[in-house]
N, C-alpha and C positions, 0 to 999 in steps of 0.2 A: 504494500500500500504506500504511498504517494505521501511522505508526511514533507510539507509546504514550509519551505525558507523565508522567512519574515524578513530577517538583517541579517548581516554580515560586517563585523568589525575588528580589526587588530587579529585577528585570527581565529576569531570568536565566531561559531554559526548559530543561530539563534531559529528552532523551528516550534512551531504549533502543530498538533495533531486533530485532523476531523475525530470526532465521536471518543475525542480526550474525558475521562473520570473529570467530575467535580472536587475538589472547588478548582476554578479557574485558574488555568496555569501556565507557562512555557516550558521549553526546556530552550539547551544551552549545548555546545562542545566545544574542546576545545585540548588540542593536544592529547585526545585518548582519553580527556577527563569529559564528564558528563553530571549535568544538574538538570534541576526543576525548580520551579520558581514560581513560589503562588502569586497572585498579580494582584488583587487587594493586600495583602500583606509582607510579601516580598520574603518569606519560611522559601528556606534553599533545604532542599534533598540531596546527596549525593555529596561527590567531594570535587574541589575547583581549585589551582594556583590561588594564593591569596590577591596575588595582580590584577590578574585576570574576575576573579568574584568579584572585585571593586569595579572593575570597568561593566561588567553586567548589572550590579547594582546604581550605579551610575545612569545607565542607558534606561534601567526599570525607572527609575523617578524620573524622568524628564519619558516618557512614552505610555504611562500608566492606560490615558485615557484610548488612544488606539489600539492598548495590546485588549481591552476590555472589547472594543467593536470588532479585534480581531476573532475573540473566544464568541463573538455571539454570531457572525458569520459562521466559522467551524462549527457550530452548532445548525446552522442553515442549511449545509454544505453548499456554503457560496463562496467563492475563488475569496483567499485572505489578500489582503494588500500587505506591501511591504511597507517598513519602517525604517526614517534613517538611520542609517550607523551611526557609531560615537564617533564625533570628530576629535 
């Protein structure tokens, strides 16, 4: 299954899955390391470079409100838009 690239940053990929469990979340990769990331409250699963978790935590506060109309699209199953990367 097709799970959709939102952004792309620092070498960071950041995807959303259609018909993803609740509550509301992303995930992240990144050098073989992998997270999730609930998007009302920003609880990280999994384990991440401490660099790197700051730059995904970074990009979640400034993206909160599109990563929300991204999960309610994937819940649609309607194409997600992407978001900018962290400059």
């Amino acid at each position: 299954r097709d799970v959709p690239t939102i952004s792309r940053f620092l070498g960071i990929v950041i995807t959303m899955n259609y018909n993803d469990h609740d509550p509301p979340h992303f995930h992240a990769r990144y050098a073989g390391f992998k997270i999730s990331m609930g998007i009302a409250d920003g609880l990280v699963e999994g384990q991440f470079p401490s660099r790197a978790l700051a730059h995904v935590v970074e990009w979640w506060k400034l993206h909160r409100s599109e990563l929300v109309d991204n999960w309610q699209r994937a819940k649609q199953r309607l194409p997600l838009q992407t978001i900018d990367p962290l400059e």
